[in-house]
Backbone as CSV, one residue per row, in Angstrom:
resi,resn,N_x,N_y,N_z,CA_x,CA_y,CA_z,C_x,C_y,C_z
1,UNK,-8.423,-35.237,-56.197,-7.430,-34.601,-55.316,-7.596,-33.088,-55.309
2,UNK,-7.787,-32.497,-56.445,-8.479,-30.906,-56.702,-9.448,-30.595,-55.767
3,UNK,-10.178,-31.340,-55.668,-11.810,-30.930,-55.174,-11.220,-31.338,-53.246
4,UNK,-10.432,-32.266,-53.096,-9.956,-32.686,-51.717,-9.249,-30.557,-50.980
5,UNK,-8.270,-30.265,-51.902,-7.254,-29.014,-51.643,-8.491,-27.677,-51.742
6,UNK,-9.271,-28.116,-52.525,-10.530,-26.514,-52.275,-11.379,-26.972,-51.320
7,UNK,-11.740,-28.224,-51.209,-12.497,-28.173,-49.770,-11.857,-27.883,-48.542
8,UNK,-10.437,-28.190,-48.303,-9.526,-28.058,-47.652,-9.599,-26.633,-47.014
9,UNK,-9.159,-25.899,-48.497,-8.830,-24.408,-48.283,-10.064,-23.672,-47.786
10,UNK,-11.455,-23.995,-48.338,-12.804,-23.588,-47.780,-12.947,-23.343,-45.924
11,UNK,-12.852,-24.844,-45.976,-12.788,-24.897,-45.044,-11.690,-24.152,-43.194
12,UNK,-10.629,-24.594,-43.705,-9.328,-22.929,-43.254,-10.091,-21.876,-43.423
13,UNK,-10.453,-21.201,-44.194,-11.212,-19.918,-44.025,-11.792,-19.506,-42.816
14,UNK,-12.940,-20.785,-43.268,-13.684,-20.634,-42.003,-13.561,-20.725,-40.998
15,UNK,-12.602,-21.460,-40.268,-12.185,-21.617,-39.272,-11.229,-20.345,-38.914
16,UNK,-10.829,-19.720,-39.443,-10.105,-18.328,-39.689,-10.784,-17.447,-39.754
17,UNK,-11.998,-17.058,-40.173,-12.976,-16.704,-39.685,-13.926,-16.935,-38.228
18,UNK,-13.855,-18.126,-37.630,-14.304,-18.148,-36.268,-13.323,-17.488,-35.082
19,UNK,-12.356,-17.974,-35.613,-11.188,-17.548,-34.855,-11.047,-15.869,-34.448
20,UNK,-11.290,-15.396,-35.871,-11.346,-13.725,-35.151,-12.280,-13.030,-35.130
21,UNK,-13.466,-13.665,-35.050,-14.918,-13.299,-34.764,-14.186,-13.841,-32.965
22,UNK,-14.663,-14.796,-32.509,-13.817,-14.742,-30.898,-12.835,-13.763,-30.488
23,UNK,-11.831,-13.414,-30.946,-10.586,-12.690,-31.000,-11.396,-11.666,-30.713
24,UNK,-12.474,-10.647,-31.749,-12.949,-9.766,-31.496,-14.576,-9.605,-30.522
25,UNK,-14.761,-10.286,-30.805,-16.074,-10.757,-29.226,-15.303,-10.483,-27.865
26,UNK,-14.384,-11.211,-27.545,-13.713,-11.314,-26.308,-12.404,-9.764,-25.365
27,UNK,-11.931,-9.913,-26.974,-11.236,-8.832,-26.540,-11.373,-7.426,-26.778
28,UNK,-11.601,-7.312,-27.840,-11.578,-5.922,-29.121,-13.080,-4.750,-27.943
29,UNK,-14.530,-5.651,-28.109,-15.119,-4.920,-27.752,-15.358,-4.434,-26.290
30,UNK,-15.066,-5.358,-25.358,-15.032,-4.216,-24.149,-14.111,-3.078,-23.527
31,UNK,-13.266,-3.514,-24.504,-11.860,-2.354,-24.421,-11.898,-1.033,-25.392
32,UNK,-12.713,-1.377,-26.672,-12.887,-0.065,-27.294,-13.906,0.304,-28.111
33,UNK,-15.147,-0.668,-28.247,-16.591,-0.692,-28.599,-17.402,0.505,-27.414
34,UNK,-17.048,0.019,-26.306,-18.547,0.639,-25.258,-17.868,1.094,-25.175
35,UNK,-18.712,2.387,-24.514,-18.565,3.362,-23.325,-17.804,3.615,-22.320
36,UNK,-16.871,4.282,-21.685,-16.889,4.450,-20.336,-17.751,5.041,-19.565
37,UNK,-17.880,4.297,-18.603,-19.463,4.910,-17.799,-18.691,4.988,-16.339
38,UNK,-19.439,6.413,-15.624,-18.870,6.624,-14.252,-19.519,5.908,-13.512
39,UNK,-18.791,5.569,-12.097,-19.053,4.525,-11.324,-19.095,5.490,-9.682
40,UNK,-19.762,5.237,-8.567,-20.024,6.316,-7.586,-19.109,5.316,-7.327
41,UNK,-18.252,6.181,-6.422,-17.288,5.733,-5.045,-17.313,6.298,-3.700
42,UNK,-17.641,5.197,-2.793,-17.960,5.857,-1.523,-16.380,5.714,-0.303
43,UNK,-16.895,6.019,0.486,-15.425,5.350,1.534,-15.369,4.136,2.189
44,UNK,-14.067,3.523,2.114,-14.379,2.260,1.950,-14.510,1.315,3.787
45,UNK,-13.418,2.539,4.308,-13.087,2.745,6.165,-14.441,3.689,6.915
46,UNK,-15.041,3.386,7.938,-15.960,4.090,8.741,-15.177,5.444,8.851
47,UNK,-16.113,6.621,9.178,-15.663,7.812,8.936,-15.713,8.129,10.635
48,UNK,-14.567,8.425,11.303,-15.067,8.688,12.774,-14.523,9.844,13.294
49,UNK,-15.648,10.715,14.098,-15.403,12.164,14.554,-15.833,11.639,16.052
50,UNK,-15.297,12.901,16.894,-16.065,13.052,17.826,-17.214,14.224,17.637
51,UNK,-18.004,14.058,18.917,-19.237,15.175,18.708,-18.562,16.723,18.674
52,UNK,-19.353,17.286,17.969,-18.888,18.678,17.303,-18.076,18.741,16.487
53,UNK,-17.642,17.863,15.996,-16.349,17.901,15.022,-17.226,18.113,13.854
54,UNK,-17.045,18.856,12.444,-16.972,18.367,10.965,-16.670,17.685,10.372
55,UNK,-17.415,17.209,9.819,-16.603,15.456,9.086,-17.640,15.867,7.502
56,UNK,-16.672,15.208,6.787,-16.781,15.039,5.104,-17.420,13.664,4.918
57,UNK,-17.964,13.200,4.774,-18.276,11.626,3.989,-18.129,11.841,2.647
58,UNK,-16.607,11.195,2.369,-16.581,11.167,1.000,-17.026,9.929,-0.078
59,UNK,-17.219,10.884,-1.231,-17.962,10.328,-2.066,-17.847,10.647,-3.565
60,UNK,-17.327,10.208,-4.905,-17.449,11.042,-6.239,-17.337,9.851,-6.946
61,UNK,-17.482,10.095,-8.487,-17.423,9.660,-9.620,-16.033,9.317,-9.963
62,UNK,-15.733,8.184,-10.946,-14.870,7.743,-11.208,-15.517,6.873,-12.372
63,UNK,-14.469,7.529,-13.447,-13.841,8.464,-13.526,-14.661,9.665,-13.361
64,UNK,-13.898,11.048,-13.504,-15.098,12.044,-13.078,-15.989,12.777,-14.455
65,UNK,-17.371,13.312,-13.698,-18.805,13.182,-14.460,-19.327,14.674,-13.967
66,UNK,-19.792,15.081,-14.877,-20.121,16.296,-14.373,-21.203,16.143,-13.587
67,UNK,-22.076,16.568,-13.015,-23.094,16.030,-12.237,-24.058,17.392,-11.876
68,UNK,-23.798,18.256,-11.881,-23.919,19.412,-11.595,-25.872,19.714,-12.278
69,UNK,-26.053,19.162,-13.160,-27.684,18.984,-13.937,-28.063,17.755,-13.331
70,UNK,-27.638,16.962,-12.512,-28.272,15.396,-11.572,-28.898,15.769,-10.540
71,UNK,-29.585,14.877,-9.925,-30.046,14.970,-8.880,-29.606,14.383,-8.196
72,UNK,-28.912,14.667,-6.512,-27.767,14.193,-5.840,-28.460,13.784,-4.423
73,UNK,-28.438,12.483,-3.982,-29.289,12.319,-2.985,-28.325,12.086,-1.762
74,UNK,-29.039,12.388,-0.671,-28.038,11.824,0.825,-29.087,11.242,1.768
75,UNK,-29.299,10.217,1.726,-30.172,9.925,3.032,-29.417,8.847,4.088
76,UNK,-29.880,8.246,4.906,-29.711,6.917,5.791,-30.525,5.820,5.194
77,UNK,-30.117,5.017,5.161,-30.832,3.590,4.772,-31.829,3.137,5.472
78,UNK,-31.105,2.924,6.885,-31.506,2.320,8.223,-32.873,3.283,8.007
79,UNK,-33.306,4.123,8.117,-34.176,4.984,8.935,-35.433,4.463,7.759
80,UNK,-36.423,4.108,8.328,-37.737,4.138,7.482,-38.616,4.639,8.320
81,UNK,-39.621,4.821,6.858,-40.983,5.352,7.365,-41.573,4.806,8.130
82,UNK,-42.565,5.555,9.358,-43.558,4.702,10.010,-44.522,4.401,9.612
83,UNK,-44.948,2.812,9.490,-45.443,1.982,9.047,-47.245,2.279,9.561
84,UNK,-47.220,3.202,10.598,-48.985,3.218,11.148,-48.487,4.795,10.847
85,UNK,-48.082,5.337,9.858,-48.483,6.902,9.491,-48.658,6.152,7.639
86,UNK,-49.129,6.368,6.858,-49.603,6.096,5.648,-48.887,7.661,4.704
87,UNK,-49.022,8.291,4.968,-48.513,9.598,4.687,-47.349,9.644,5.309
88,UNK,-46.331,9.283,5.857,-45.170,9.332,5.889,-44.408,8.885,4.710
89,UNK,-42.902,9.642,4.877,-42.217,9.243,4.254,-40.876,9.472,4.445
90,UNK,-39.720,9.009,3.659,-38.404,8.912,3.841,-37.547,9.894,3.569
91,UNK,-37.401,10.603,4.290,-36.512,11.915,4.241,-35.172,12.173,4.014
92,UNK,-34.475,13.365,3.506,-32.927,13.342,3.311,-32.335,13.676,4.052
93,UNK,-31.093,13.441,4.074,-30.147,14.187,4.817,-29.913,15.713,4.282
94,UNK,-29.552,15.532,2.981,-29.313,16.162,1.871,-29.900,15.639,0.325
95,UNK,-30.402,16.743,0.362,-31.250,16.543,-1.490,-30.826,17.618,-2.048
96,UNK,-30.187,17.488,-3.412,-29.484,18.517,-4.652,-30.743,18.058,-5.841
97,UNK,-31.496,19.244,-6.244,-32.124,18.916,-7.447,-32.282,20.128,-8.082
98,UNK,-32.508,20.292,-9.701,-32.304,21.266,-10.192,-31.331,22.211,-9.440
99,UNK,-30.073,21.867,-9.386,-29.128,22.713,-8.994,-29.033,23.758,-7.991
100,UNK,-30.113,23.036,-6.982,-29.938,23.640,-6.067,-30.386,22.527,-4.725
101,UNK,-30.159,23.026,-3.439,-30.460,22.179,-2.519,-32.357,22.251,-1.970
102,UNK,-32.448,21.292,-2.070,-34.209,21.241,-1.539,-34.291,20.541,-0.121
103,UNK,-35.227,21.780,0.325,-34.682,21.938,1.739,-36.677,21.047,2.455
104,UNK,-37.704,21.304,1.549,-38.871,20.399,2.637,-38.878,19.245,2.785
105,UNK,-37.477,18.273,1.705,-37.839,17.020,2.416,-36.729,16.820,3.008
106,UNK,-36.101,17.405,3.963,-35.148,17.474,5.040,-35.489,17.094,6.320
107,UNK,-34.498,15.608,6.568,-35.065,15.178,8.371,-34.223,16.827,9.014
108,UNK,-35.313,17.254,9.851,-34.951,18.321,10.844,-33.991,18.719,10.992
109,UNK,-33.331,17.217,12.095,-31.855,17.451,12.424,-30.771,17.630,11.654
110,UNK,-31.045,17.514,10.456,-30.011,18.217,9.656,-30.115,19.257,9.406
111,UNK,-30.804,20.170,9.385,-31.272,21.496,8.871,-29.818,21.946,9.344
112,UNK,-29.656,22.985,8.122,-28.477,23.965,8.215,-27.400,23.587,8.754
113,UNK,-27.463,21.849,8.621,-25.989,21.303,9.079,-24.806,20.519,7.804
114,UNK,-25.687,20.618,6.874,-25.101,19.851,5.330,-25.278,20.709,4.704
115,UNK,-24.102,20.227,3.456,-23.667,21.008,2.152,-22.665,20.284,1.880
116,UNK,-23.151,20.768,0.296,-22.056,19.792,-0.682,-21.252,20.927,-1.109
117,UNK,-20.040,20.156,-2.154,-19.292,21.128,-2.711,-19.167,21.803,-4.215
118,UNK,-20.537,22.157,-4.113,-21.329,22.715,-5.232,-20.185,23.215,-6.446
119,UNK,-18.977,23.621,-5.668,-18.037,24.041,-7.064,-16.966,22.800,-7.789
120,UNK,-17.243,21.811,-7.166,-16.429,20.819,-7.079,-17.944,19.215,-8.258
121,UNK,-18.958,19.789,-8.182,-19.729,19.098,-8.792,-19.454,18.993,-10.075
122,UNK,-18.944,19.489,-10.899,-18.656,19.349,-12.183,-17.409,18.558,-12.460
123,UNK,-16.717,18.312,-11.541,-15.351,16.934,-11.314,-15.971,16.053,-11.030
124,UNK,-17.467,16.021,-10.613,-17.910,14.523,-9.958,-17.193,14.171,-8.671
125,UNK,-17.504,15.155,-7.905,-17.473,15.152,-6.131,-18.753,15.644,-5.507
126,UNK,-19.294,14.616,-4.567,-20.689,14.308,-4.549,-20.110,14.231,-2.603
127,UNK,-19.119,14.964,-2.756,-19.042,14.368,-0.812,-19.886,15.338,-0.194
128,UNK,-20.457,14.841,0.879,-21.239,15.658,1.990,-20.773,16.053,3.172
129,UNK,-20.861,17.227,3.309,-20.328,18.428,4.835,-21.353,18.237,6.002
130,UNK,-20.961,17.813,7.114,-22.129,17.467,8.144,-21.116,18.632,9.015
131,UNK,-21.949,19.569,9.416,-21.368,20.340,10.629,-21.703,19.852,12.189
132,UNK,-20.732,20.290,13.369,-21.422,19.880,14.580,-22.188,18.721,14.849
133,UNK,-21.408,17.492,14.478,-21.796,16.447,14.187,-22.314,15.839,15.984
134,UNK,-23.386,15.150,15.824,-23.960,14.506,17.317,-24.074,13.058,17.243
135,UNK,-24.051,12.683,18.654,-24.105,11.077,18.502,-25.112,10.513,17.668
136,UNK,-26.262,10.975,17.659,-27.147,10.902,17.112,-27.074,10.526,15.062
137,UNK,-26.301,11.111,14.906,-25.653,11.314,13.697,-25.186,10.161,13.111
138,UNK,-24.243,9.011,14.249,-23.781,7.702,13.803,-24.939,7.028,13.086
139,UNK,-24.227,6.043,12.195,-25.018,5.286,11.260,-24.283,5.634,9.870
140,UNK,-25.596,4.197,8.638,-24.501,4.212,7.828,-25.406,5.396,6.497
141,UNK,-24.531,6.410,5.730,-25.128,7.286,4.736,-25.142,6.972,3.513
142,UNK,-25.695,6.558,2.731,-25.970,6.104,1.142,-26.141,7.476,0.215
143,UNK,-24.764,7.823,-0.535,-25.053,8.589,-1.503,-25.474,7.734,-2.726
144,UNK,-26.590,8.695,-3.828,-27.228,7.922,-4.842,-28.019,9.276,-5.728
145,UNK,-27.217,8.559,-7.352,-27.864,9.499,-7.999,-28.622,8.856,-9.201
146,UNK,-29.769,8.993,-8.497,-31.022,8.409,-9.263,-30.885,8.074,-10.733
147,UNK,-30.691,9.301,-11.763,-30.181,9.342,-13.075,-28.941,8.943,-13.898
148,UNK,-27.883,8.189,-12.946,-27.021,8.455,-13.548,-26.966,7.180,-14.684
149,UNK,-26.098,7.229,-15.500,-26.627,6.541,-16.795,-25.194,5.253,-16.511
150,UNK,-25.533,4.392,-15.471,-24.202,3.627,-15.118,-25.053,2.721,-14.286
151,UNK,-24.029,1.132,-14.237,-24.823,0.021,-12.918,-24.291,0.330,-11.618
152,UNK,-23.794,1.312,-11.533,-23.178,1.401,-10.118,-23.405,3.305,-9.540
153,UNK,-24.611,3.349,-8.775,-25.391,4.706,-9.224,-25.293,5.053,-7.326
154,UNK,-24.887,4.423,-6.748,-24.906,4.680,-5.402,-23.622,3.940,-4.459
155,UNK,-23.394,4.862,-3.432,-22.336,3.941,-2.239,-22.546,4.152,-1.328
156,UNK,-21.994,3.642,-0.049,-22.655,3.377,1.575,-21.532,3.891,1.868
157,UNK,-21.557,5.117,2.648,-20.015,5.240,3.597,-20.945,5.322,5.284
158,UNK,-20.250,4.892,6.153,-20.647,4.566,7.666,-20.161,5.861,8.573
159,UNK,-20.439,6.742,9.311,-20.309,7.899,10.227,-19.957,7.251,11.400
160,UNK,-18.980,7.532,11.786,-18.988,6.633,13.659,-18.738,7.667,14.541
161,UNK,-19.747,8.586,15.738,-19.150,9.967,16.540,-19.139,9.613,17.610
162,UNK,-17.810,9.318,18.488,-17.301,8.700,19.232,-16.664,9.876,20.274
163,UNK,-17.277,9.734,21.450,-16.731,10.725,22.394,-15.584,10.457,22.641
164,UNK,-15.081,9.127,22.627,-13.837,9.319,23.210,-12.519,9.366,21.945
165,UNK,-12.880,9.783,20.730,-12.018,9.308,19.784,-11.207,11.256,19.957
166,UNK,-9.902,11.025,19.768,-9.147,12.089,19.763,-9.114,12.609,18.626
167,UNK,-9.095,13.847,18.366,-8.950,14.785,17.225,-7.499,14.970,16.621
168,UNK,-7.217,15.005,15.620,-5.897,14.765,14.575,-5.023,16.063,14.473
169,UNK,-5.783,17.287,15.382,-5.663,18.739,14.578,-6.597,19.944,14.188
170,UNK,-7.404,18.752,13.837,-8.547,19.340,13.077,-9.920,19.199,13.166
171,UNK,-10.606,20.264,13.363,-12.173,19.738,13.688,-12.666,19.188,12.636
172,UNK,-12.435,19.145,11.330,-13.092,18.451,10.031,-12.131,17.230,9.570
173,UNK,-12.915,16.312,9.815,-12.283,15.211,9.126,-11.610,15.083,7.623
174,UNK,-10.631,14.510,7.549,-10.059,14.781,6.329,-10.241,13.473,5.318
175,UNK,-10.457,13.987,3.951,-10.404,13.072,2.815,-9.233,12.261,2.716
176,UNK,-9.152,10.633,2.866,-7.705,10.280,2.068,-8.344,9.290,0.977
177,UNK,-7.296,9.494,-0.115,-7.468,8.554,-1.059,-7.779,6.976,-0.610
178,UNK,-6.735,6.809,0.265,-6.466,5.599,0.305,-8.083,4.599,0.893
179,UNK,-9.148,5.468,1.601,-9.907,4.926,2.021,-11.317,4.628,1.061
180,UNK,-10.957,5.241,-0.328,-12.131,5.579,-1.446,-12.318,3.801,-1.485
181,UNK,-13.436,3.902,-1.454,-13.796,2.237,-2.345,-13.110,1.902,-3.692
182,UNK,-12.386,1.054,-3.911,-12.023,0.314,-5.035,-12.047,-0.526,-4.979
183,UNK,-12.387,-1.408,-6.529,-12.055,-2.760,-6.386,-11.004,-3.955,-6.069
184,UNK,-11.216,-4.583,-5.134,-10.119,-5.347,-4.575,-9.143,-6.192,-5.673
185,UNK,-8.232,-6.574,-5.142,-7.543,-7.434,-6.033,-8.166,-8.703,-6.543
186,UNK,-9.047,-9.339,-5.848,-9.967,-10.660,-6.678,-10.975,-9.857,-7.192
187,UNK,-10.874,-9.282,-7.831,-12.608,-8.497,-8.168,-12.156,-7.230,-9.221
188,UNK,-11.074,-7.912,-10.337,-10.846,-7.305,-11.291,-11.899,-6.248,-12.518
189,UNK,-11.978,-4.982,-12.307,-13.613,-4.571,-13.320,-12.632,-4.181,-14.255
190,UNK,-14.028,-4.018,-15.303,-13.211,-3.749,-16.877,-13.917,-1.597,-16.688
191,UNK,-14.136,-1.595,-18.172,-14.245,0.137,-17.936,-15.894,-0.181,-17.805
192,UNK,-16.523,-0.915,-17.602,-17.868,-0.109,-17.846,-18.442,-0.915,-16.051
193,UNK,-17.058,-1.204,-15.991,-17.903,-1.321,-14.074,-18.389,-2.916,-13.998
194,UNK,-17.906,-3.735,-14.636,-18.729,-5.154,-14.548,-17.242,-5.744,-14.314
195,UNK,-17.220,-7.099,-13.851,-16.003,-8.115,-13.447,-15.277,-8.002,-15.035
196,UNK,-14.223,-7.851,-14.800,-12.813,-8.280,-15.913,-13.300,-9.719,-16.933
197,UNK,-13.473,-9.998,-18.093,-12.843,-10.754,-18.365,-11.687,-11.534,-19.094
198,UNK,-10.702,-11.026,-18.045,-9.471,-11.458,-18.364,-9.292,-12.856,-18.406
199,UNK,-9.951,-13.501,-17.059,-9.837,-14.960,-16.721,-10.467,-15.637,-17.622
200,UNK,-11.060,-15.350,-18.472,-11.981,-16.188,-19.829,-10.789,-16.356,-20.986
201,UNK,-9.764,-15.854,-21.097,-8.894,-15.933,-21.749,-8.521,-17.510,-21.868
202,UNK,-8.057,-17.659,-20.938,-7.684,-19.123,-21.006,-8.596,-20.031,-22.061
203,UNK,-9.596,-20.010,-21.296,-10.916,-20.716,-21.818,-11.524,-19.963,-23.350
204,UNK,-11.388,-19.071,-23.764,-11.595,-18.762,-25.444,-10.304,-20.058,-25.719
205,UNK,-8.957,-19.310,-25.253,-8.138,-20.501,-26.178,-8.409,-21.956,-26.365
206,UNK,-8.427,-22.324,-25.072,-8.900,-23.730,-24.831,-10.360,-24.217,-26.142
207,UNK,-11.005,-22.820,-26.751,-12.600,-23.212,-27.123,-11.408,-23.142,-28.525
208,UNK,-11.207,-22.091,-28.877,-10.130,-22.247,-30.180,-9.602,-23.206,-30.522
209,UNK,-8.614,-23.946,-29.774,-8.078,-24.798,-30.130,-8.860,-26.197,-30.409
210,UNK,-9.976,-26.355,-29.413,-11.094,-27.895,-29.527,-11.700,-27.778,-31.007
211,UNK,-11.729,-25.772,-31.368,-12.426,-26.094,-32.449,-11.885,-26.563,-33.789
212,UNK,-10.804,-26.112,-33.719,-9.189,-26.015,-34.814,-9.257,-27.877,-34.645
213,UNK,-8.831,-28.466,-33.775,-8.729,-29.942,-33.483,-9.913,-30.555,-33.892
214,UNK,-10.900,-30.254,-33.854,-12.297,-30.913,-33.936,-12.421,-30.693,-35.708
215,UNK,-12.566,-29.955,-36.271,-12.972,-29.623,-37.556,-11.428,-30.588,-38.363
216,UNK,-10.638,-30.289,-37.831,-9.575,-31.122,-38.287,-9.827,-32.715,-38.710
217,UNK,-10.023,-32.739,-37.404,-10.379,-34.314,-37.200,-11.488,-35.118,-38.182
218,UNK,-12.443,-33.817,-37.847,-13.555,-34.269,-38.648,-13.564,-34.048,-40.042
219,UNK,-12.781,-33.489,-40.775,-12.446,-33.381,-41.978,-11.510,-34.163,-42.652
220,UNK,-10.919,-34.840,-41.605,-9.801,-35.800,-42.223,-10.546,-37.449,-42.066
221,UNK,-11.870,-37.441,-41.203,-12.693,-38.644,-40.800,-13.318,-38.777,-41.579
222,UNK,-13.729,-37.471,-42.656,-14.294,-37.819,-43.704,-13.838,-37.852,-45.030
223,UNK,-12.605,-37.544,-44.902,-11.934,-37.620,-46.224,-11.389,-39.328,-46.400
224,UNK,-11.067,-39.752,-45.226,-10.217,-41.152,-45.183,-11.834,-42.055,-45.355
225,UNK,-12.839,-41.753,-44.890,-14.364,-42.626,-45.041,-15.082,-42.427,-46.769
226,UNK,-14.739,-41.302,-47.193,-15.156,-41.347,-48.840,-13.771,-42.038,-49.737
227,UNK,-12.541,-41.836,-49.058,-11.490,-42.578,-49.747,-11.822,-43.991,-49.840
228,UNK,-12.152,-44.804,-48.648,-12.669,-45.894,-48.095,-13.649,-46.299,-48.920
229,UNK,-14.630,-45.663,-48.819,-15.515,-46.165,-49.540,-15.466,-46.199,-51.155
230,UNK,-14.921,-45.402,-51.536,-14.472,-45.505,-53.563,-13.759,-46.339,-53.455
231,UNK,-12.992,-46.821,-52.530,-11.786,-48.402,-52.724,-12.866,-49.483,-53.036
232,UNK,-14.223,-49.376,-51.854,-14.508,-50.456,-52.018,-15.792,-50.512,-52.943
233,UNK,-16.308,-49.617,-53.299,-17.058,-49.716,-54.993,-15.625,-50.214,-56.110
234,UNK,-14.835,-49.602,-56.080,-13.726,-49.643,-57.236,-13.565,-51.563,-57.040
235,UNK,-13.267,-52.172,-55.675,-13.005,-53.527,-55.484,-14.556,-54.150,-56.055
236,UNK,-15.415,-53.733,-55.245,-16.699,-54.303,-55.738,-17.334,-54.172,-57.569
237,UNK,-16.700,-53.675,-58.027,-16.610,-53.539,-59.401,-16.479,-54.717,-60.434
238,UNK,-14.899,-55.435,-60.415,-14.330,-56.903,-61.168,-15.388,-57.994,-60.703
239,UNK,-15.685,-58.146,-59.478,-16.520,-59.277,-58.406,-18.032,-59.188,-59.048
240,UNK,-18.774,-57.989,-59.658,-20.043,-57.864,-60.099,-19.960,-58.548,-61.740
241,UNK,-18.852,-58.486,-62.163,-19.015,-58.578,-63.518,-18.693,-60.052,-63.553
């Protein structure tokens, strides 16, 4: 019966031990083990001017990252190289490197029409200034920063320059919060930018408890099968002699 209550208790341990090895797997480390890592946010609504207007395509870090030593890219997606030039290649809208703007691999038509907000780079605001904006201009803009040390290193905001769209006031389009990309309500992220798992909760318990029930079971299947069996050596005993 001694040796039954220390295997017993051995055993509880361990299972007390699995228990908050899970406990801390599941919960403990993505909440205060890693990193927070910044995540680019683009706009989440098409950005629409008419021609000549100024418009912002916004764009920054979240949380904010200094950025200001990165290299800050602006191009179009859509637009590729021509395929019968071999020496071509894919040009920016806007290119920030070594802390300053680099102006030879600039498509034309932007020349001296972009700028960022160079004092605002150290908050991790990465939005781009398009002046005298032309039809030409519509389409969608991919900010992306090559280096940044995160899975989420780029965003798509869309330009729409619409002759007939009316002006608000103002020739420069204005920033609102409300249009920044975030994650939707089914599409819970934790801090380092990957899906929540909150919804695994259930299912650790559910694994907890099969295991708590299972080791149970199986410890009492074998305690009642060695009981069992010493009955029946102890019976088979008088019958031999």
């Amino acid at each position: 019966m001694l040796t039954s209550m220390v295997d017993f208790k051995d055993f509880s341990s361990t299972l007390s031990l699995v228990t908050v090895f899970l406990f801390f797997t599941f919960f403990w480390t993505p909440a205060k083990a890693l990193p927070v890592q910044p995540q680019v946010i683009g706009s989440l609504q098409p950005i629409t001017s008419a021609p000549g207007d100024d418009v912002i395509l916004p764009c920054h870090l979240e949380p904010q990252f200094n950025v200001e030593g990165l290299t800050v890219e602006w191009s179009k997606p859509d637009l590729k190289p021509d395929p019968s030039d071999r020496l071509s290649r894919v040009e920016y809208v806007h290119l920030y490197r070594d802390r300053r703007e680099v102006t030879d691999m600039k498509l034309p038509s932007y020349v001296s029409r972009t700028s960022l907000f160079t004092d605002d780079l150290k908050h991790g605001n990465i939005s781009l200034k398009i002046s005298n904006v032309t039809l030409a201009d519509t389409g969608r803009y991919r900010c992306f920063i090559p280096k940044l040390r995160s899975r989420v290193k780029q965003a798509i905001v869309e330009l729409v320059v619409d002759p007939n769209y009316v002006k608000m006031g103002t020739t420069e389009t204005e920033l609102r919060l409300t249009d920044l990309q975030t994650p939707g309500p089914n599409k819970e992220m934790d801090l380092m930018g990957r899906p929540s798992r909150s919804h695994l909760i259930p299912i650790v318990l559910v694994c907890i408890v099969l295991i708590l029930s299972g080791g149970a079971c199986g410890y009492l299947l074998k305690h009642n099968f060695q009981g069992t069996k010493s009955l029946i050596k102890s019976a088979a005993v008088p019958n031999a002699g």
